[in-house]
N, C-alpha and C positions, 0 to 999 in steps of 0.2 A: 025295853031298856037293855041293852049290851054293858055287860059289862064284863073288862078283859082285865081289870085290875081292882087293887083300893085304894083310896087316898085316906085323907086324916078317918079316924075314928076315935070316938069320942065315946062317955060317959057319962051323962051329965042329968041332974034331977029321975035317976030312976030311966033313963033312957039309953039305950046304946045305938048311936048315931055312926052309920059307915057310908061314906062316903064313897059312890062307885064312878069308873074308870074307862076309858076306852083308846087308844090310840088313833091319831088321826094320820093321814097320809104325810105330814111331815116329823113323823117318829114321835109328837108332844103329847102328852096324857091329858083328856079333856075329862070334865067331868058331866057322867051319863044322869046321875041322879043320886040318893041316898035312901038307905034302909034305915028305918029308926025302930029298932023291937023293944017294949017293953023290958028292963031288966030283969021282973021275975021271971019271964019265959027266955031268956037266954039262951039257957042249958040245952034246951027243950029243942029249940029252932035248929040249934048249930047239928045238935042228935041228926033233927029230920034231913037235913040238907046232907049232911055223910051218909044215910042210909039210902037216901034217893040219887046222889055219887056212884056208891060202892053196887045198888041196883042197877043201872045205867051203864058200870063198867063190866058186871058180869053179865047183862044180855050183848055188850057189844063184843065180848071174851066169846061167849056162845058161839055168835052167830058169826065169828072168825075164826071157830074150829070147824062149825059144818062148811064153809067155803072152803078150807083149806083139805076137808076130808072130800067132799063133790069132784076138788080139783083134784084129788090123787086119783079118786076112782078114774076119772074121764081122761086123765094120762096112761092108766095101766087097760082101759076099754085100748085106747088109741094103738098104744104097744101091742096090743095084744092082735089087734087087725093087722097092724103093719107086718107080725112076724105073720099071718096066714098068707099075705100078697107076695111075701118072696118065694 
C-alpha cells in the first residue's frame, strides 16, 4: 500500500480509522487503503511509527556523513597526486 497522504480520519466505536492516500498522475488524491488501530493501543502505535522515523532518519543521517567524508578524502588523495604531477 503507498501511501503519500491522509484523508478523513475517524474515531468511532473504540476504533481509529485513517484513511490512506496516494496522488495519481493527474495531481487527484485516490485512496490506497485504510489503517483501523484499536483505540487503546493508539498511543502505543503512533510511539512505534516516530521511533521507526526518527531510526530511519539517523541511519540515512549516517550513511550521508560517511559519503560525504569518502568524498572529501578521495578529493584531497586526488589534490594531493595532482600537486606531485607538476
Amino acid at each position: 500500500m503507498l501511501v503519500e497522504g491522509l484523508g478523513n480520519v475517524t474515531f468511532l466505536n473504540g476504533i481509529l480509522r485513517i484513511e490512506t492516500v496516494e496522488v495519481k498522475s493527474d495531481g487527484q488524491l485516490a485512496k490506497t487503503g485504510q489503517l483501523e488501530i484499536p483505540g487503546n493501543v493508539v498511543g502505543g502505535v503512533i510511539e512505534q511509527l516516530a521511533q521507526a522515523a526518527q531510526g530511519i532518519s539517523d541511519k540515512l543521517n549516517e550513511l550521508n556523513n560517511e559519503a560525504e567524508k569518502d568524498k572529501k578524502s578521495a578529493d584531497k588523495k586526488k589534490n594531493s597526486s595532482d600537486k606531485k604531477k607538476k
